[in-house]
GURO-52467 format. One record per atom (N, C-alpha, C, O): atom name; z, y, x negated; residue in three letters. Coordinates in pm, 1 decimal. Layout:
BEGIN
+------+----------+----------+----------+------+
: atom :       up :    north :     east : rest :
+------+----------+----------+----------+------+
:   CA :        Z :        Y :        X :  ALA :
...
+------+----------+----------+----------+------+
//
This chain:
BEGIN
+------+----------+----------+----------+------+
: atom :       up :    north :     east : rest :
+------+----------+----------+----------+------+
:    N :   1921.9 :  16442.2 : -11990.2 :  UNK :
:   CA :   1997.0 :  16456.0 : -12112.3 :  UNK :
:    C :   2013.7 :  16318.0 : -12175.2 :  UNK :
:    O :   2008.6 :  16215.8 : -12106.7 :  UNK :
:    N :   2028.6 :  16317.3 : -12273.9 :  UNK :
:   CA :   1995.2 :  16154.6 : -12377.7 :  UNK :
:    C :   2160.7 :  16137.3 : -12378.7 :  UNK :
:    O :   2251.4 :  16218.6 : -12361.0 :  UNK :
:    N :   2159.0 :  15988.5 : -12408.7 :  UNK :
:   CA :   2314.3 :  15980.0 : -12392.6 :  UNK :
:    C :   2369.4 :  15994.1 : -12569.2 :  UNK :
:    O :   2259.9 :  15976.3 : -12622.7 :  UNK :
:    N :   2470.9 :  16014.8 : -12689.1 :  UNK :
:   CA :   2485.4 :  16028.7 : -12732.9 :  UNK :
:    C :   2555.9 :  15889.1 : -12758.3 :  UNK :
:    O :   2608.0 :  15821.7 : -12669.4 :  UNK :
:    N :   2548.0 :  15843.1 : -12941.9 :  UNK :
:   CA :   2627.3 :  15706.5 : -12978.6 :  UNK :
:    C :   2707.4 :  15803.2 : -12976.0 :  UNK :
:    O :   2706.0 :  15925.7 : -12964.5 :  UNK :
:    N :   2842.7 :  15642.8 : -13001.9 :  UNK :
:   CA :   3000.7 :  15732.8 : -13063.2 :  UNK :
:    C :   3026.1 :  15806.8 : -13139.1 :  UNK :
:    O :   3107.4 :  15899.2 : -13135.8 :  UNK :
:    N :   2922.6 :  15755.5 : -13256.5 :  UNK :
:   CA :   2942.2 :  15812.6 : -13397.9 :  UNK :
:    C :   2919.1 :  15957.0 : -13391.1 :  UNK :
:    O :   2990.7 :  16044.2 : -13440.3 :  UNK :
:    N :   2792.4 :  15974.7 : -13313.0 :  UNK :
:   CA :   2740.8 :  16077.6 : -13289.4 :  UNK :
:    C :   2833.7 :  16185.0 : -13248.4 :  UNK :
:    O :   2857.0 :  16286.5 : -13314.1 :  UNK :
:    N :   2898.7 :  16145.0 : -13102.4 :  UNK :
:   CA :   2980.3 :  16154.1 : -13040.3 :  UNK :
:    C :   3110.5 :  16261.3 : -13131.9 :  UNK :
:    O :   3162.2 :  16373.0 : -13128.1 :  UNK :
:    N :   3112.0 :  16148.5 : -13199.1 :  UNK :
:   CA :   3292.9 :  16133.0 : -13246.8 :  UNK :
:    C :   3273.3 :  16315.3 : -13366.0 :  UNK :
:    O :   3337.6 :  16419.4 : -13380.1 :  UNK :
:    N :   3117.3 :  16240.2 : -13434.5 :  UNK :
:   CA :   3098.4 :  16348.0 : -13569.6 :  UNK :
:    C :   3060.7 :  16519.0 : -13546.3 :  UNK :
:    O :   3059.4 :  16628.3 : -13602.8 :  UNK :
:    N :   3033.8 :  16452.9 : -13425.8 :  UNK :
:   CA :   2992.1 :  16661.4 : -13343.6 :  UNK :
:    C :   3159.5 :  16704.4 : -13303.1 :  UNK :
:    O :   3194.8 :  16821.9 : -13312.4 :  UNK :
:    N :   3227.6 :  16627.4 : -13271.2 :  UNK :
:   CA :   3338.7 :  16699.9 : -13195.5 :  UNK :
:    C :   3469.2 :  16739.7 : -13332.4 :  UNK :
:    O :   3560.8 :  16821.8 : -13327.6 :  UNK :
:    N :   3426.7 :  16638.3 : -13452.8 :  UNK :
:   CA :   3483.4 :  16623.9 : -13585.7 :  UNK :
:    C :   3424.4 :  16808.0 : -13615.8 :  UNK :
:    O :   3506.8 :  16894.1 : -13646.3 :  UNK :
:    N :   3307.9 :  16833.0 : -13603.5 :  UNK :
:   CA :   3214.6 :  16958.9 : -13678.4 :  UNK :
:    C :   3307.7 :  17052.0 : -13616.4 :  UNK :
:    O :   3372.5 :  17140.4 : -13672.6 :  UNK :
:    N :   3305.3 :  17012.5 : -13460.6 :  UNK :
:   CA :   3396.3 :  17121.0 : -13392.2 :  UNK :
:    C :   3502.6 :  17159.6 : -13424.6 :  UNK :
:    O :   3543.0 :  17275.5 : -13414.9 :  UNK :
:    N :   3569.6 :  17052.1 : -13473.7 :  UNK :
:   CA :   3776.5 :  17083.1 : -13467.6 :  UNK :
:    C :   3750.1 :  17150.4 : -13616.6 :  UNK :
:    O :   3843.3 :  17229.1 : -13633.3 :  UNK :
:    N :   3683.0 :  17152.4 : -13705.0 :  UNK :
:   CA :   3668.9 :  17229.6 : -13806.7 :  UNK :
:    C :   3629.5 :  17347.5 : -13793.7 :  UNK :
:    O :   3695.9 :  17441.5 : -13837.4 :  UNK :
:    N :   3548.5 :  17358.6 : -13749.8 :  UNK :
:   CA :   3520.6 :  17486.3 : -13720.4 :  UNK :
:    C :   3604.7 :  17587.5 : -13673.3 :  UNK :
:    O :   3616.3 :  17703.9 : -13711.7 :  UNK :
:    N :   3693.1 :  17491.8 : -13535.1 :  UNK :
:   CA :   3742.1 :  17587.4 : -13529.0 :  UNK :
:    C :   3901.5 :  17621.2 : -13582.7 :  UNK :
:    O :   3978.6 :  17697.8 : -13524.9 :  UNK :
:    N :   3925.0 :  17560.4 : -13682.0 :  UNK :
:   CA :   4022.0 :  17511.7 : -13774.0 :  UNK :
:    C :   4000.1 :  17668.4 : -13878.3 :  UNK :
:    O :   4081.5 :  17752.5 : -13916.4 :  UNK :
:    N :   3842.0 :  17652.8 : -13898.5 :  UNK :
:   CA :   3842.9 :  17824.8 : -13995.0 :  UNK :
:    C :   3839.9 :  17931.3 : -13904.1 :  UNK :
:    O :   3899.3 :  18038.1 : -13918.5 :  UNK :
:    N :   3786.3 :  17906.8 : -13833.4 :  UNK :
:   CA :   3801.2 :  18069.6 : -13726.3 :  UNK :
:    C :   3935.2 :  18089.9 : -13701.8 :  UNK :
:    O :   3977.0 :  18196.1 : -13748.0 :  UNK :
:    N :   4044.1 :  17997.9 : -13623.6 :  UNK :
:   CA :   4174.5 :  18010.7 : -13599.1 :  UNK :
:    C :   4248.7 :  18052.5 : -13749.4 :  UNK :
:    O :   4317.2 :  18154.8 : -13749.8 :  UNK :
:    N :   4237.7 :  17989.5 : -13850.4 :  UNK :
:   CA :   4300.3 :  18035.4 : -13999.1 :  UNK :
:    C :   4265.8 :  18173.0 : -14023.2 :  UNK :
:    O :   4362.5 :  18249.0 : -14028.0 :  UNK :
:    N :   4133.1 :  18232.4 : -14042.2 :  UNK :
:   CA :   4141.7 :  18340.9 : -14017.1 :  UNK :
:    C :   4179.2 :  18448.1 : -13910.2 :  UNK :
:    O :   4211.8 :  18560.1 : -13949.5 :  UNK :
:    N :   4176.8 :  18424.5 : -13800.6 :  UNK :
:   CA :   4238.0 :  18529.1 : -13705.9 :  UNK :
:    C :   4391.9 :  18490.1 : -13707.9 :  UNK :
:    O :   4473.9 :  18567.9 : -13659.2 :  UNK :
:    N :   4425.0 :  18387.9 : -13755.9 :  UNK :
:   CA :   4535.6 :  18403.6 : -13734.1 :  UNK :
:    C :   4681.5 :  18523.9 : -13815.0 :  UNK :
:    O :   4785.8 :  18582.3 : -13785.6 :  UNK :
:    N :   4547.6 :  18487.6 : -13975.5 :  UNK :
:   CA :   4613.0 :  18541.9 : -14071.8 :  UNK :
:    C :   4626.0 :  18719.2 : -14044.2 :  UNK :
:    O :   4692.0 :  18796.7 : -14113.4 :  UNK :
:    N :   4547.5 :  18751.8 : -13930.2 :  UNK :
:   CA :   4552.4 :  18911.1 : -13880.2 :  UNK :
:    C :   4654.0 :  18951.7 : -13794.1 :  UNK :
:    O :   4709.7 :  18878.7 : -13712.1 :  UNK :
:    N :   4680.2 :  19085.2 : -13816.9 :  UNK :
:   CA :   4764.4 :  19101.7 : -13722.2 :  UNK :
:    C :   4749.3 :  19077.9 : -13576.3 :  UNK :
:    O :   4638.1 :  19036.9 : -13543.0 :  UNK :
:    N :   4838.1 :  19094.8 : -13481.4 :  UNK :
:   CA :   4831.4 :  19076.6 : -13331.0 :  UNK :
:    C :   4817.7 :  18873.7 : -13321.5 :  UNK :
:    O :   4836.9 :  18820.2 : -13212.3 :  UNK :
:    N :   4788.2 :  18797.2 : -13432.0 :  UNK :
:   CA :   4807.8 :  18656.5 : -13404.2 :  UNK :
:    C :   4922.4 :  18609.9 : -13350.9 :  UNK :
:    O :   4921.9 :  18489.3 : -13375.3 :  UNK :
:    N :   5029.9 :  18640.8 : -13286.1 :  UNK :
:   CA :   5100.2 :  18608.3 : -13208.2 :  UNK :
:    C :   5063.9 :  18606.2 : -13073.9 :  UNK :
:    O :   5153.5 :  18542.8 : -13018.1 :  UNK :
:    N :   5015.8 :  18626.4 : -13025.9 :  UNK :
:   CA :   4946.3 :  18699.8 : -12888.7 :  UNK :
:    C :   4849.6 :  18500.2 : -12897.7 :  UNK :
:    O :   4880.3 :  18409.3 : -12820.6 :  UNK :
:    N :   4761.7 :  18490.1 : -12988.5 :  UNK :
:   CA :   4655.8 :  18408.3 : -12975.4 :  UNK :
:    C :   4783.4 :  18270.2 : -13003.4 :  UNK :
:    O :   4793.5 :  18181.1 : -12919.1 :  UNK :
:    N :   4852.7 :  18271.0 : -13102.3 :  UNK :
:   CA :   4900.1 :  18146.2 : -13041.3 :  UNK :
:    C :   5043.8 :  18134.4 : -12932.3 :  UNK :
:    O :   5114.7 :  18033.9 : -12927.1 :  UNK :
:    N :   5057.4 :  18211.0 : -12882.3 :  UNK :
:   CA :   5125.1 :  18184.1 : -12754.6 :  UNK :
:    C :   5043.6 :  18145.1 : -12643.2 :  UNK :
:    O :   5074.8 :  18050.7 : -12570.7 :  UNK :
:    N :   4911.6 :  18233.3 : -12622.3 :  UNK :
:   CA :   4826.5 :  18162.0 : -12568.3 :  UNK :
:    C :   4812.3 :  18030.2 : -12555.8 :  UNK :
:    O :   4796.8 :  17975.0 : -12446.9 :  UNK :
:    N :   4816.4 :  17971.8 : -12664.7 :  UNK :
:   CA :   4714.0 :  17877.4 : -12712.0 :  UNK :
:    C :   4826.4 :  17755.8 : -12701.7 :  UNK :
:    O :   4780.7 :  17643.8 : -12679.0 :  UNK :
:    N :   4968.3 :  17769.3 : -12716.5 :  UNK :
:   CA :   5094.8 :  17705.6 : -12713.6 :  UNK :
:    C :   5159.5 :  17684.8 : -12535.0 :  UNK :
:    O :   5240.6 :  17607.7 : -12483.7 :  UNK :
:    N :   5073.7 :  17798.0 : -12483.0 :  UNK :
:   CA :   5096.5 :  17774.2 : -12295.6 :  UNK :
:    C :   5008.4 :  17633.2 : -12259.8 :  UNK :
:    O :   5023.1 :  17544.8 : -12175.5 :  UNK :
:    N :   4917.5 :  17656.0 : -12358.6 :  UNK :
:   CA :   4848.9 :  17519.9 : -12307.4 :  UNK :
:    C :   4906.9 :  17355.3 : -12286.0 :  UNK :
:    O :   4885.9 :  17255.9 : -12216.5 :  UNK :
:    N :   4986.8 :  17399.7 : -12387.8 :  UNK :
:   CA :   5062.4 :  17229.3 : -12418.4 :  UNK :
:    C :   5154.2 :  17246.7 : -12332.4 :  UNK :
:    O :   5201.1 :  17132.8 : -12332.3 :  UNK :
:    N :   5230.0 :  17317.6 : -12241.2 :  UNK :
:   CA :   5309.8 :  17286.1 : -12145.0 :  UNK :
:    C :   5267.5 :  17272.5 : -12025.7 :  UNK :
:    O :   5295.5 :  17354.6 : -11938.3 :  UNK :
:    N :   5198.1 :  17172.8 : -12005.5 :  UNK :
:   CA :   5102.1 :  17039.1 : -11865.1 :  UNK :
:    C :   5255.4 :  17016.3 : -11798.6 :  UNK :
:    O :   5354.1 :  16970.6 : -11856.3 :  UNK :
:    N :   5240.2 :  17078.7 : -11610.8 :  UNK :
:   CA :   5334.9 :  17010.6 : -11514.7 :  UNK :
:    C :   5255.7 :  16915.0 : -11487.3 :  UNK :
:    O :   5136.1 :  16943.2 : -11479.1 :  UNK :
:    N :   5304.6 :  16756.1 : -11462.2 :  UNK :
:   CA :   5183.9 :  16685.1 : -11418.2 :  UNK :
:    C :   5233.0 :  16689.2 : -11226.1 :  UNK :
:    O :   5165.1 :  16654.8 : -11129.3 :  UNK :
:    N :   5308.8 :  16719.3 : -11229.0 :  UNK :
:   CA :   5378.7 :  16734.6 : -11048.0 :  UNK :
:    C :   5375.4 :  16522.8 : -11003.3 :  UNK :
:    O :   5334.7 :  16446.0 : -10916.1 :  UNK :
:    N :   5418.0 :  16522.1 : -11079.9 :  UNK :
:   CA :   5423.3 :  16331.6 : -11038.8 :  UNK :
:    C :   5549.3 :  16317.2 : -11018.9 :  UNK :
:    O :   5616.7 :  16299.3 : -11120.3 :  UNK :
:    N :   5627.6 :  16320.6 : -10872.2 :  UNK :
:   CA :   5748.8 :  16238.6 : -10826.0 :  UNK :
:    C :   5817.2 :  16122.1 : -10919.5 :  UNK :
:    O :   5929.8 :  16116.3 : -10968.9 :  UNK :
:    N :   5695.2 :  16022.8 : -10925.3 :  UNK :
:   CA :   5715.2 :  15901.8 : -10949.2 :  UNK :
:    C :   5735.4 :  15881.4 : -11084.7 :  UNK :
:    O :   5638.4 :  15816.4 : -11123.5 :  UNK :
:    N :   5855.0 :  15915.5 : -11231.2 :  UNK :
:   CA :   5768.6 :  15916.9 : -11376.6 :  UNK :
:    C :   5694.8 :  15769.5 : -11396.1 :  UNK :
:    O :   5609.0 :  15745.9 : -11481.2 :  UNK :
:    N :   5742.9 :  15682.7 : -11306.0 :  UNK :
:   CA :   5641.6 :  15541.2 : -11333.1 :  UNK :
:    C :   5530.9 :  15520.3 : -11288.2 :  UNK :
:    O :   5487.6 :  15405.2 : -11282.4 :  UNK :
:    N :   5447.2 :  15644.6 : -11238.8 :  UNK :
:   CA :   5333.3 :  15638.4 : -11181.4 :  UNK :
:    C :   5194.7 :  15634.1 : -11256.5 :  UNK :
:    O :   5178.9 :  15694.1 : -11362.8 :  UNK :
:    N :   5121.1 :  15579.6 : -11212.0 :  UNK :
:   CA :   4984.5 :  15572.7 : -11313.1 :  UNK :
:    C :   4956.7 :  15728.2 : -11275.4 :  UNK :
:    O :   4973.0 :  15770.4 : -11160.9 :  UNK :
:    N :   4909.9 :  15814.6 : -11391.2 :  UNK :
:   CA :   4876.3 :  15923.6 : -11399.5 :  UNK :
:    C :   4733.3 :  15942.8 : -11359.4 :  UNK :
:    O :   4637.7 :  15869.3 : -11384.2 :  UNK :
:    N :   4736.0 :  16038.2 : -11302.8 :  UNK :
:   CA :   4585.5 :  16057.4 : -11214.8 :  UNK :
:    C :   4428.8 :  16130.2 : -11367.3 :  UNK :
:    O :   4424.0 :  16199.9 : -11468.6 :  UNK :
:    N :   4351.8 :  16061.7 : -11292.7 :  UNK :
:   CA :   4257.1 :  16108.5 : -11412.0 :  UNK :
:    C :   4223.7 :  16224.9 : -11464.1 :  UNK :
:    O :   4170.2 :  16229.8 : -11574.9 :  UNK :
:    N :   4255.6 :  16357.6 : -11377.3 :  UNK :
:   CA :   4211.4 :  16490.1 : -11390.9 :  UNK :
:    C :   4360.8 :  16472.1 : -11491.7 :  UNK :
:    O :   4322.1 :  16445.1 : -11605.4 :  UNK :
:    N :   4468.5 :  16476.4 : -11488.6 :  UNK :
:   CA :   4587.6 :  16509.9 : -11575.1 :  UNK :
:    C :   4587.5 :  16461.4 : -11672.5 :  UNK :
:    O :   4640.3 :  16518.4 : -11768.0 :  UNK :
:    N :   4516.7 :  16313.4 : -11688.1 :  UNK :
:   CA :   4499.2 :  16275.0 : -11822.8 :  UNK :
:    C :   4400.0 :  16330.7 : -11937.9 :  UNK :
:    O :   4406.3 :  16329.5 : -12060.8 :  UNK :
:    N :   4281.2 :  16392.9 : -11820.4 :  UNK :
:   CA :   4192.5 :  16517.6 : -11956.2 :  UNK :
:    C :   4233.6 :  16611.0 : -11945.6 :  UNK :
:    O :   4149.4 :  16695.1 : -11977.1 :  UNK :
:    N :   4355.6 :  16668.9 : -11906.5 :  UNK :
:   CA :   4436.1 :  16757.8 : -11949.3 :  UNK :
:    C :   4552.3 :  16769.0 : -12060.5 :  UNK :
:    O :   4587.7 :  16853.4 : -12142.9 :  UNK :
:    N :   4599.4 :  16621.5 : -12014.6 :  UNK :
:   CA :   4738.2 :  16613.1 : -12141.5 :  UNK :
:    C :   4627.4 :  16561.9 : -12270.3 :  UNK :
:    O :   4686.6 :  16558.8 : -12378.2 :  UNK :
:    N :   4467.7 :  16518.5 : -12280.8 :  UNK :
:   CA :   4442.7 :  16462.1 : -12372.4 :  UNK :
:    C :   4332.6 :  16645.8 : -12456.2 :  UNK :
:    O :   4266.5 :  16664.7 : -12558.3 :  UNK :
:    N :   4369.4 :  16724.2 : -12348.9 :  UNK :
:   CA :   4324.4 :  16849.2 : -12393.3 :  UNK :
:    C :   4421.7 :  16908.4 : -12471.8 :  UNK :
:    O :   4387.1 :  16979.5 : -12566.2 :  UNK :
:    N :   4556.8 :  16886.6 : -12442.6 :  UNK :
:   CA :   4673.0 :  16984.7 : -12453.9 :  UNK :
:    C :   4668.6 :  16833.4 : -12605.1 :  UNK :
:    O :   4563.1 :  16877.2 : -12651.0 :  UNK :
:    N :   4686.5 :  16762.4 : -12659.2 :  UNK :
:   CA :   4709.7 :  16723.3 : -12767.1 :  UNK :
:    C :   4580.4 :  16728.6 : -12858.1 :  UNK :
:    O :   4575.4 :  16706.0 : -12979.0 :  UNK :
:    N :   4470.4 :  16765.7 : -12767.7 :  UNK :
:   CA :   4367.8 :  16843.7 : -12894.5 :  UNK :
:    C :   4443.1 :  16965.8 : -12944.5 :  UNK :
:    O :   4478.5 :  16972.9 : -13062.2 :  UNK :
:    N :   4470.0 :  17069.1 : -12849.9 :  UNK :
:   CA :   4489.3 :  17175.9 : -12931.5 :  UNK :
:    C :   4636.2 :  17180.3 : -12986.6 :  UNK :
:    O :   4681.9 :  17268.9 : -13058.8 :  UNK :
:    N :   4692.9 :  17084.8 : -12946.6 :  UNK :
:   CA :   4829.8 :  17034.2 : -13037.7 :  UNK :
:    C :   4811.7 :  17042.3 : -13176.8 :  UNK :
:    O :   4867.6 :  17113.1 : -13260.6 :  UNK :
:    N :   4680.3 :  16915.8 : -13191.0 :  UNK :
:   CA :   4618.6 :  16898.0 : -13319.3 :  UNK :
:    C :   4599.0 :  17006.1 : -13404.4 :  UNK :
:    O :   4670.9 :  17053.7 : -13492.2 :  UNK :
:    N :   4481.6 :  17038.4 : -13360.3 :  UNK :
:   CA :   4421.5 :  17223.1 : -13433.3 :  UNK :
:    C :   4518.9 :  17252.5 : -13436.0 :  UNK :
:    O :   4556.4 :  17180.8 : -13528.8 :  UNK :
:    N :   4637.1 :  17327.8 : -13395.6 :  UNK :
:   CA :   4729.2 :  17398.6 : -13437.8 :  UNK :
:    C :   4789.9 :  17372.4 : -13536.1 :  UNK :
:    O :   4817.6 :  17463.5 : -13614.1 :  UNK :
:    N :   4832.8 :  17227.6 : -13565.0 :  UNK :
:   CA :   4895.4 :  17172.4 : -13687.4 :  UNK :
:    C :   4801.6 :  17163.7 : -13793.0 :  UNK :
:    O :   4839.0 :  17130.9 : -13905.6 :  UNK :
:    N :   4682.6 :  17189.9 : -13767.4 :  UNK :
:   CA :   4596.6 :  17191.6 : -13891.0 :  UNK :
:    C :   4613.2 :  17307.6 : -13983.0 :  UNK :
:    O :   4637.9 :  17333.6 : -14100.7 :  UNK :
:    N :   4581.4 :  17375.6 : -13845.3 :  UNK :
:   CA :   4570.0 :  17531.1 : -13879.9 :  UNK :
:    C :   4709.4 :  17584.9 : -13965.1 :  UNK :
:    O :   4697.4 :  17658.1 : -14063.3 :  UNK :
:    N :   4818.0 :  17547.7 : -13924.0 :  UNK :
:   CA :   4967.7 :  17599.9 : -13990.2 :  UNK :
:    C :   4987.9 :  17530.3 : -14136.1 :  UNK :
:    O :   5053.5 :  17572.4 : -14231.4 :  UNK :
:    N :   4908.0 :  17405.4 : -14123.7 :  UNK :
:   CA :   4894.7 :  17302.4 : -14278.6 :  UNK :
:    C :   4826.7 :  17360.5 : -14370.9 :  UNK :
:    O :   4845.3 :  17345.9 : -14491.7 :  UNK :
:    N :   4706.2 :  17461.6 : -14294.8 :  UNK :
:   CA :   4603.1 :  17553.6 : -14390.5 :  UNK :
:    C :   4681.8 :  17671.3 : -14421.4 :  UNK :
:    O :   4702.9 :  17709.7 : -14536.5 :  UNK :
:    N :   4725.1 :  17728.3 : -14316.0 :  UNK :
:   CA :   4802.6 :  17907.6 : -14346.4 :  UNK :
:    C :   4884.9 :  17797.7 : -14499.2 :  UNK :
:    O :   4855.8 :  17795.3 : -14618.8 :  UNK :
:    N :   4997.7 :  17716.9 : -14414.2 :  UNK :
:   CA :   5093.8 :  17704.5 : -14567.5 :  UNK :
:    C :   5048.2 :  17684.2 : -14688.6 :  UNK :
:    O :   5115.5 :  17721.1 : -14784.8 :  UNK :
:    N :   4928.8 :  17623.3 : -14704.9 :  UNK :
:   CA :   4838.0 :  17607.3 : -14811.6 :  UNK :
:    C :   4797.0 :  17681.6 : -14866.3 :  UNK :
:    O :   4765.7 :  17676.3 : -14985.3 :  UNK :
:    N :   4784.5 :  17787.9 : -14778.8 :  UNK :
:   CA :   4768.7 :  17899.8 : -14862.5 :  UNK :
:    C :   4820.1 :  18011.4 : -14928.4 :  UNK :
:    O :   4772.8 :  18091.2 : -15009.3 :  UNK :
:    N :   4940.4 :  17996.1 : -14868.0 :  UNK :
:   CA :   5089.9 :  18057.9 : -14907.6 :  UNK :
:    C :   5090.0 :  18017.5 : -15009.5 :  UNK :
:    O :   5086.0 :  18097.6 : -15102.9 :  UNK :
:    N :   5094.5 :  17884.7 : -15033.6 :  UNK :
:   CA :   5176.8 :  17768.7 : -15159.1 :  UNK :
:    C :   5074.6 :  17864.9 : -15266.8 :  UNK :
:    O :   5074.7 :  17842.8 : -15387.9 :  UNK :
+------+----------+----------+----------+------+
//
């Protein structure tokens, strides 16, 4: 597999959060969308189980809490679009 620049990188995962920025706007606007973002809102509540809160956080938890503030993101997109479209 070829390794990918940043840009590259950065502009495929940019295509992504859009994408799925319209799919989520529309299903959301349907009924039963409560169901998909409670789902989707379990995600952002990461136990990291760390005793220590001054502890360096282990690497698997950090692509987790840096998962759980992707879909942090999308979500606030997505509620910026529904209101937008209210307005």
């Amino acid at each position: 597999m070829s390794r990918l620049e940043p840009f590259e990188l950065e502009g495929r995962l940019n295509g992504l959060r859009d994408t799925l920025e319209i799919v989520l706007v529309h299903l959301m606007r349907q009924a039963g969308a409560e169901d998909l973002r409670r789902d989707l809102e379990a995600r952002l509540n990461l136990a990291d189980q760390q005793e220590d809160p001054g502890a360096v956080p282990q690497d698997a938890f950090a692509v987790e809490a840096a998962a759980a503030r992707e879909i942090k993101l999308v979500l606030e997109r997505v509620d910026a679009a529904l209101d937008a479209r209210k307005a």
